[in-house]
ROLO-873442 format. One line per 4 residues: number of its first residue (from 0); for each residue x, y, z of C-alpha. Coordinates in pm, 1 decimal, always signed. Layout:
ROLO-873442
NUM) X/Y/Z  ...
END
This chain:
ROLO-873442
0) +13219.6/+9101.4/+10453.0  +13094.2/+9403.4/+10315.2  +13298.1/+9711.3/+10528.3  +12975.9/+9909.5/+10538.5
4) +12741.0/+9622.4/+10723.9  +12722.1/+9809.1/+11040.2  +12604.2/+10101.9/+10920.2  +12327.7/+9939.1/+10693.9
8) +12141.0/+9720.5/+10938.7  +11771.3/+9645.2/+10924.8  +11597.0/+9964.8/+11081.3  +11357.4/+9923.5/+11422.6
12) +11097.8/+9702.1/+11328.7  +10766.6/+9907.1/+11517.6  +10486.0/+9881.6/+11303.4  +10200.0/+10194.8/+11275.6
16) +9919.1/+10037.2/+11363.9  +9565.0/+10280.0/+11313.2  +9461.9/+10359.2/+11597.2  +9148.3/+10150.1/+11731.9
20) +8984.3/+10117.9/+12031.5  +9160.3/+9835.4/+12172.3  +9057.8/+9832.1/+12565.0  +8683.6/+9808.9/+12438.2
24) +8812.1/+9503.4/+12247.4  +8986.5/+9354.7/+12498.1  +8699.2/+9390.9/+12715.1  +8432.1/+9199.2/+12518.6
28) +8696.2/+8921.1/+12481.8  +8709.4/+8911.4/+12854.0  +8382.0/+8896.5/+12925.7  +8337.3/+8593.3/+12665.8
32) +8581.5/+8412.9/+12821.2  +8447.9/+8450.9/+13151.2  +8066.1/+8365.4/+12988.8  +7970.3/+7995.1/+12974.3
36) +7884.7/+8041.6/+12615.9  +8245.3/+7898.0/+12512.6  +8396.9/+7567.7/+12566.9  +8650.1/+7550.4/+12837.1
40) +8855.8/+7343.9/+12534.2  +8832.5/+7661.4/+12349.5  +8904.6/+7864.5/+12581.1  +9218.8/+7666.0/+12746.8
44) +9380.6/+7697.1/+12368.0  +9260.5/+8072.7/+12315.6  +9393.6/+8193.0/+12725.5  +9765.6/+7987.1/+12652.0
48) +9822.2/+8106.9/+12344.5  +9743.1/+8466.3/+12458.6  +9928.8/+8425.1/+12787.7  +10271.7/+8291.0/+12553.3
52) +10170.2/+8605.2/+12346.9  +10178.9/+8813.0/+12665.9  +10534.8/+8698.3/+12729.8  +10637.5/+8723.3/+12438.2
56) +10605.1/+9089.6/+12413.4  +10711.4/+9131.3/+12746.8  +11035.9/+8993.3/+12667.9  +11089.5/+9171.4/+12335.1
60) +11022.9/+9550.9/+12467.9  +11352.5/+9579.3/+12510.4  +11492.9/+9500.6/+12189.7  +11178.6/+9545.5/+12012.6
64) +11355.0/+9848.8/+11797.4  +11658.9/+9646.5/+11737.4  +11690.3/+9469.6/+11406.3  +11693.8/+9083.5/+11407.4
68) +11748.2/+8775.4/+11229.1  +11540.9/+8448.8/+11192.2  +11787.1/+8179.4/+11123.8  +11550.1/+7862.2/+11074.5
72) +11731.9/+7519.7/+11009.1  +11705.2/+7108.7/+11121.7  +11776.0/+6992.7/+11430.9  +11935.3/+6679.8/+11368.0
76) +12243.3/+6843.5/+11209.3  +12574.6/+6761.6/+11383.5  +12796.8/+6933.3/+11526.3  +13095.1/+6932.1/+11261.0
80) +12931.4/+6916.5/+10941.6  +12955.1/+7210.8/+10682.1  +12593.1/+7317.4/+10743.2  +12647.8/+7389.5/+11126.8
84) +12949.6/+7569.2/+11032.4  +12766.4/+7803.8/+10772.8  +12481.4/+7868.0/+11023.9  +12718.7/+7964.9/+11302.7
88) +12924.3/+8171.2/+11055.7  +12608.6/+8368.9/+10948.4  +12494.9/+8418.1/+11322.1  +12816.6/+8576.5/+11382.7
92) +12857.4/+8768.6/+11114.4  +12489.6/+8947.8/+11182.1  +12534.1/+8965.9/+11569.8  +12895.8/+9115.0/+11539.8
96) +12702.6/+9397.5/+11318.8  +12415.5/+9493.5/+11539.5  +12152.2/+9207.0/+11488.1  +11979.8/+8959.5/+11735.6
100) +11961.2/+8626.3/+11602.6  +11651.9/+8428.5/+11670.1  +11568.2/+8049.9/+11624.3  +11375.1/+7856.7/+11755.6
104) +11595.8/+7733.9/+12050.1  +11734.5/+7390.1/+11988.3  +11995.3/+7195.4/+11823.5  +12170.1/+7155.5/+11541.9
108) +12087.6/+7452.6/+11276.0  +11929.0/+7665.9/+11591.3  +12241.1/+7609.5/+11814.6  +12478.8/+7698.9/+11558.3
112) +12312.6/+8047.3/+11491.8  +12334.4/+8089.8/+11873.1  +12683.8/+7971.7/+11902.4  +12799.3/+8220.7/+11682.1
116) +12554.9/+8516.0/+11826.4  +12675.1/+8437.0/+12193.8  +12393.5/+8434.8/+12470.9  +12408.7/+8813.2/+12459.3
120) +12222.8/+8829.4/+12115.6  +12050.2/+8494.0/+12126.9  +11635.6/+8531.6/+12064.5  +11465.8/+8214.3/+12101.3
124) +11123.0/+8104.6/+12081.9  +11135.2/+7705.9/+12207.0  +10850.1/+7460.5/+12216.2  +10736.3/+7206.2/+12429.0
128) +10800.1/+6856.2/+12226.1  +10866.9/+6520.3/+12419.5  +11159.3/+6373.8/+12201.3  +11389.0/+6729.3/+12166.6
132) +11606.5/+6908.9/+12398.3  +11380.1/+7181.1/+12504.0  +11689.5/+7465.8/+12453.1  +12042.9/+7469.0/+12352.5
136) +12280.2/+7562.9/+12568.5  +12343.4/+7884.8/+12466.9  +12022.3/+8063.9/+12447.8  +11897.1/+7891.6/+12778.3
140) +12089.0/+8130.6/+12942.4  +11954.2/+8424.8/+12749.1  +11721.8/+8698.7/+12900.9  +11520.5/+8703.2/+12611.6
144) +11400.2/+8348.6/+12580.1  +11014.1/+8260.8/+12548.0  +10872.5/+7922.6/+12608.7  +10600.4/+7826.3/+12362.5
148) +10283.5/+7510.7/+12392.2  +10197.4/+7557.0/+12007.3  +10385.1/+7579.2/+11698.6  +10154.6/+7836.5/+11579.8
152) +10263.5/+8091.2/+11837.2  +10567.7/+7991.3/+11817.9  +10579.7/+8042.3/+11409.5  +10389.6/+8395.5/+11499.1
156) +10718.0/+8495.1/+11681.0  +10968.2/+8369.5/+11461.4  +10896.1/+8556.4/+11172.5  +10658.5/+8884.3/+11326.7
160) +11032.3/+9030.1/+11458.6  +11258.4/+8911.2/+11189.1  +11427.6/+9145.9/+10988.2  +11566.6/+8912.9/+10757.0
164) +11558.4/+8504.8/+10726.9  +11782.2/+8271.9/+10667.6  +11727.6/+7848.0/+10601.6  +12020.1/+7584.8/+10645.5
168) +12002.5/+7227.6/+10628.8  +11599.3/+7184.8/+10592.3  +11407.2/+6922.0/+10776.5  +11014.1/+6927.3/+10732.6
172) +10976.9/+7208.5/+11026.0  +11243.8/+7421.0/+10821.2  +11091.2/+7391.0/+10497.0  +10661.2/+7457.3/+10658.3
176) +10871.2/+7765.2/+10780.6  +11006.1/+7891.0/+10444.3  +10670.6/+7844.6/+10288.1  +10512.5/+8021.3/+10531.0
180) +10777.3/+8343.0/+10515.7  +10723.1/+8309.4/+10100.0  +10345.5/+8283.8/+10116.9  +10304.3/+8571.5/+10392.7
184) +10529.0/+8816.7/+10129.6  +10362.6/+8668.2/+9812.5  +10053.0/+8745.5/+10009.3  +10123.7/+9116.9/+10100.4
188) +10063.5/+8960.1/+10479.2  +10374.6/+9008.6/+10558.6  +10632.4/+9334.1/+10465.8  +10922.6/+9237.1/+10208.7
192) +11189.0/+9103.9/+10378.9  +11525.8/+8941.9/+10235.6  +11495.3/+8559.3/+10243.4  +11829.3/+8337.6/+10237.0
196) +11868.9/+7974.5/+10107.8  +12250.9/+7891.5/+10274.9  +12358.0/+7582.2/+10150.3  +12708.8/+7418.5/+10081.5
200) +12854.6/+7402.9/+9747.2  +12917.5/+7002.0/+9853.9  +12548.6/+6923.3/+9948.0  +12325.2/+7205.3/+9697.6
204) +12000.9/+7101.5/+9870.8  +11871.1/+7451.5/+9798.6  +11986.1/+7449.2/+9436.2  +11737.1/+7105.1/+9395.3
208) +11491.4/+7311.8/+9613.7  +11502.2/+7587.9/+9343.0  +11496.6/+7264.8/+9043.7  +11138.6/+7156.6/+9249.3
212) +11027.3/+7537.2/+9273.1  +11072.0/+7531.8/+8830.2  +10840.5/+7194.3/+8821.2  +10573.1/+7363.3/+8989.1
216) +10628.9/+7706.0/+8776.2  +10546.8/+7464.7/+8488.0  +10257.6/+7313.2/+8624.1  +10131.6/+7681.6/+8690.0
220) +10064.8/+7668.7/+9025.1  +10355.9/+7941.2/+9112.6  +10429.5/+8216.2/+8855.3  +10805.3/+8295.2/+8722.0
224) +10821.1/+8603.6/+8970.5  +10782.0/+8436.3/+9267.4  +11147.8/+8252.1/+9229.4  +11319.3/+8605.6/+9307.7
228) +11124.9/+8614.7/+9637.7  +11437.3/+8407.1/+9767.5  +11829.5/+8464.0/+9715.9  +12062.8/+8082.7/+9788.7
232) +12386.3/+8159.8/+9879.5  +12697.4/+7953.2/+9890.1  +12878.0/+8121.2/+10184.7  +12785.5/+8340.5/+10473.1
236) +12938.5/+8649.5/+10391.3  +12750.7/+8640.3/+10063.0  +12424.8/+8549.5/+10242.2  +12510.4/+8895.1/+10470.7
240) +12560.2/+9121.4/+10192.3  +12183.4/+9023.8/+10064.6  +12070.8/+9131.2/+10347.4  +12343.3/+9436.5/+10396.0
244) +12244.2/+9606.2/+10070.5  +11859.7/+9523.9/+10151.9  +11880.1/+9775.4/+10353.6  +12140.9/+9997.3/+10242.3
248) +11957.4/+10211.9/+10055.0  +11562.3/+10128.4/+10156.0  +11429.3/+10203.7/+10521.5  +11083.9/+10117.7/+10512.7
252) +10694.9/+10156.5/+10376.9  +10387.5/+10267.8/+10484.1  +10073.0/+10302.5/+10317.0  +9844.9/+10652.8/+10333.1
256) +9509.9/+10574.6/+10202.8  +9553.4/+10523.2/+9894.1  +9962.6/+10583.1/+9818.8  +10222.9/+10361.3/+9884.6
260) +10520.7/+10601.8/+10091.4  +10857.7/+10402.8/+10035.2  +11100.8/+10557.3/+10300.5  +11466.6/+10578.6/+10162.6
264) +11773.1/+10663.6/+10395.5  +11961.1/+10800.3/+10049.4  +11814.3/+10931.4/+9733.4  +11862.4/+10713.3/+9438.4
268) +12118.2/+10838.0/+9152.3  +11961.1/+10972.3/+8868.4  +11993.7/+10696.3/+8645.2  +11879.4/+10454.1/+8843.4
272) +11608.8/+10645.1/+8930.2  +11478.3/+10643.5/+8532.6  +11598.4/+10281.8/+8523.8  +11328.8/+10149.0/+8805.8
276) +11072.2/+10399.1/+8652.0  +11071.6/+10232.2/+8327.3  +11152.4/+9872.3/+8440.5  +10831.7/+9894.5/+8701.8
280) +10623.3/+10157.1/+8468.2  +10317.6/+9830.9/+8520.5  +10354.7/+9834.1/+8860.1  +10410.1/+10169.3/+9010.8
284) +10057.1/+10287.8/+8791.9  +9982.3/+10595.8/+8644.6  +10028.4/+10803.4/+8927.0  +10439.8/+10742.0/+8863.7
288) +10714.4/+10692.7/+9120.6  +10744.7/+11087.6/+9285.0  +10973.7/+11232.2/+9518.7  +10792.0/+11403.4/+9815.1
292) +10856.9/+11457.7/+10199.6  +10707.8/+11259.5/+10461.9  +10341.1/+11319.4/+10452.1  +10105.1/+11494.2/+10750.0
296) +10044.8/+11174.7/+10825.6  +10335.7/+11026.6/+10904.7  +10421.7/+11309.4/+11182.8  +10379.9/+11019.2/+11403.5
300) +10702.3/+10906.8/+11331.8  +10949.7/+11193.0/+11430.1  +11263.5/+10998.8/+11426.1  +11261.0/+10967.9/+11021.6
304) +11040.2/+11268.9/+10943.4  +11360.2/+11416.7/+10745.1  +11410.2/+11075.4/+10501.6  +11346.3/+11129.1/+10122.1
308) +11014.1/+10935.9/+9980.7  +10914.2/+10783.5/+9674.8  +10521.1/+10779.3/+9662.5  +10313.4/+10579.4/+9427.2
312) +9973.6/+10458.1/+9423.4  +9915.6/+10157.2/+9609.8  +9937.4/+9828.3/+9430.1  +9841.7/+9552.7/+9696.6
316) +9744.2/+9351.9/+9411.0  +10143.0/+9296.2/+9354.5  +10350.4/+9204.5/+9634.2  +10609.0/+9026.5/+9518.9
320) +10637.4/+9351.5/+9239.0  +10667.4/+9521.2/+9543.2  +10932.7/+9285.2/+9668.8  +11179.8/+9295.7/+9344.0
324) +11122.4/+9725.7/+9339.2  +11273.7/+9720.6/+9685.8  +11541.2/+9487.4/+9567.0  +11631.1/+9735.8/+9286.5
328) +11683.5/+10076.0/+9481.3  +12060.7/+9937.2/+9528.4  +12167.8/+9821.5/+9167.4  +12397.7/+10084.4/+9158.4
332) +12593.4/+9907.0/+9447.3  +12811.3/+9640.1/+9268.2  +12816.6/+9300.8/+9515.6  +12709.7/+9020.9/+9471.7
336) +12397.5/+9023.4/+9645.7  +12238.6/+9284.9/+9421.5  +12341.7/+9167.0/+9028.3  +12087.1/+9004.2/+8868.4
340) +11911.8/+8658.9/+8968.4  +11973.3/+8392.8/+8723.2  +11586.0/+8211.9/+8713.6
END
């Protein structure tokens, strides 16, 4: 494992949000509830899922700023096989260096990444089904456990905290899960995050994954790019250094009007720096990649007012442009996790 892991962990995941008037909001929504001009069906669904959504951040204010991992996988693998082991090994490996691990609080894939995060950095976000063990054993015990009716909420929570993902031994819930994390990023819905494909060299289910991903590149209905939105790894210690040197050198972004601020906890080296200018000339626009300080309006954010920026003009039209830039900033780092993908 790569020596300097603890030092490059995801940073705190709070989100600036503009500010709006949100009692006013809140207050309309109340007093539609409380109308007769909804359903009591629709309202039932609309009042759980904001009650689970209640809980939910009442359980995460306390490790709301930590950084976390998503570790989705099936639940019908045993105890045993060579995909528990890698999911255990991986939920280790992060919680040893600072990281919560979440799942989604059952067997198999989800109890391995708990088994190897302890209780103390468990997350789980369980739901109600009539044929599954509601929680595994070791996150049942966990302070920071949330009970979910829908999936949706449920999916909501999964992937709003996490820092990073990781898949293992896919059933149909793993894989709607992993489309949904690589549609949110192609999207721009959700901010780049690594994404990890562990699979073992004896059963490459995520190397035929990646075959299926080419058919539909040749049918045109995904484009070349959107392969490097994903990184499958052979072994956890590989799978932590993707996510290590995601954040090695990047911290975060944050758009001002019409820029694009990419927060970096080191500069880059001057060569590199020319490298990713050229390589992404298209995509960072004619404004060019430029060195600045943090801008007046990111004084709302004291703690990393002092962290070098690269500004550019805003490209929402590019995520996953955005995605590979960010994956870039460390190419001077020589691991594994940051050559070149072969698609």
């Amino acid at each position: 494992m790569n020596a300097n892991l603890q030092e490059n962990i995801a940073p705190p995941k709070g989100q600036v949000v503009e500010a709006t008037d949100l009692k006013e909001r809140a207050e309309k929504l109340s007093a539609l509830l409380l109308s007769d001009e909804m359903p009591d069906y629709d309202k039932n669904i609309i009042i759980r899922a904001m009650e689970e959504f209640c809980n939910y951040s009442d359980k995460m204010t306390e490790i709301r700023d930590l950084p976390k991992v998503t570790i989705f996988g099936g639940a019908r693998i045993e105890k045993g096989s060579a995909e528990y082991r890698l999911a255990k090994e991986i939920g280790e490996i992060m919680s040893n260096v600072g990281y919560k691990v979440i799942t989604g609080a059952g067997p198999g894939i989800m109890e391995a990444g708990h088994e190897g995060a302890t209780t103390k950095n468990s997350v789980g976000y369980a739901v109600e089904l009539p044929f599954e063990e509601a929680t595994n054993g070791y996150v049942s015990k966990s302070k920071y456990l949330v009970n979910c009716k829908y999936l949706f909420t449920r999916k909501v929570m999964l992937l709003r905290e996490a820092d990073a993902v990781v898949c293992v031994g896919p059933g149909f819930g793993t894989m709607d899960e992993l489309f949904e994390i690589l549609t949110l990023i192609k999207t721009g819905k959700n901010i780049p995050i690594p994404v990890v494909l562990l699979e073992d060299e004896s059963n490459p289910i995520w190397t035929k994954f990646l075959d299926f991903c080419k058919v539909l590149e040749k049918a045109n209905t995904i484009s070349h790019q959107d392969l490097y939105l994903f990184r499958i790894c052979q072994n956890a210690e590989d799978a932590a250094d993707y996510i290590n040197n995601f954040y090695k050198r990047y911290h975060s972004i944050r758009y001002v009007g019409d820029r694009l601020v990419i927060r970096l906890k080191t500069p880059l080296p001057e060569e590199l720096y020319k490298s990713i200018c050229q390589e992404y000339e298209d995509f960072i626009g004619e404004w060019g990649l430029v060195y600045t300080d943090a801008l007046p309006e990111e004084s709302d954010e004291k703690d990393i007012i002092a962290l070098p920026r690269l500004v550019m003009k805003e490209n929402r039209k590019d995520p996953v442009g955005l995605y590979r830039l960010i994956r870039s900033l460390n190419r001077d780092v020589d691991t594994t996790s940051t050559k070149r993908q072969d698609r």
